[in-house]
N, C-alpha and C positions, 0 to 999 in steps of 0.2 A: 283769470284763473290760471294757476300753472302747473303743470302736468309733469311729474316727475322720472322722467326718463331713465333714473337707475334700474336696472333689472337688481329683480328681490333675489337676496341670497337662500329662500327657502327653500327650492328644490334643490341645491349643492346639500345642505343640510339634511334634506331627508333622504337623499339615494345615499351618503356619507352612515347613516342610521341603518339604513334599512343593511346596506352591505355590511355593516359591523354586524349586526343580528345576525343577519343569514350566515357569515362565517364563525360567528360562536357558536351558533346552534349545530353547526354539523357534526353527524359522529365519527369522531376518530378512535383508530384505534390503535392504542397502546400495548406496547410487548410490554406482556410479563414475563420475570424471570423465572427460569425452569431448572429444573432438580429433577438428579437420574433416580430413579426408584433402584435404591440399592437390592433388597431384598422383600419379597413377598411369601406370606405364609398363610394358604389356604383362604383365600381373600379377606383375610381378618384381620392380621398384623403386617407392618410395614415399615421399613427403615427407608427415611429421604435425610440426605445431609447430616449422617451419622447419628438423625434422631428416632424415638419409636415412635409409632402412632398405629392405633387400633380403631379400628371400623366400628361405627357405631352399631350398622346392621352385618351387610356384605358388600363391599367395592368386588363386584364379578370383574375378572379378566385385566387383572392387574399385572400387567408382567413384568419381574424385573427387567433393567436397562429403558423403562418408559421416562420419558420425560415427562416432569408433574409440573402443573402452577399453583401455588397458593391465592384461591379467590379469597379466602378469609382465613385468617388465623397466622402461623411464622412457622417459616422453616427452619429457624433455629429450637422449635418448639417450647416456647416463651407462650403457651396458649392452653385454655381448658380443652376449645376444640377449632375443627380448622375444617376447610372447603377445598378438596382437593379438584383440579383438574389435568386430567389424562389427556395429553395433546395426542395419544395413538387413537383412543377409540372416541376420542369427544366426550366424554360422560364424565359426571362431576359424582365427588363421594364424599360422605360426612365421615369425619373422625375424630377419635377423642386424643388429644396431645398426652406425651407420658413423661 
């Protein structure tokens, strides 16, 4: 009887796996690009990137010179409506594109 003395390549294979999952699965995290809030009016309307856009309800404590992110929608206001976020106070606000 003969005994095959290769070592099996299945554990190179599976730590090889398991490392590719665990590094795709992590969260990173991406810069989004940000836009000065030119103008605010009464927390209802708002010029970013020389576009308008109005609050659906009320974005409180919006102040111009805030840096905004677009989680949804466009800054060039190409959109019905858009997901602002405020890198000063962290808080995200709906609004309708104009």
């Amino acid at each position: 009887m003969r005994v095959d003395n290769s070592k099996s390549i299945f554990p190179f294979y599976f730590i090889l796996i398991l490392l590719f999952c665990l590094l795709s699965s992590m969260n990173m995290a991406y810069a989004l690009e940000t836009y000065e809030l030119q103008a605010s009016v009464n927390d209802e309307k708002f010029i970013i990137n020389d576009e308008n856009f109005e609050a659906k309800t009320y974005c409180f404590d919006m102040q111009e010179g805030d840096q905004i992110a677009f989680l949804d929608g466009s800054a060039l206001g190409a959109c019905v409506s858009a997901t602002l976020y405020n890198t000063r106070t962290k808080r995200t606000c709906e609004v309708w594109c104009e």
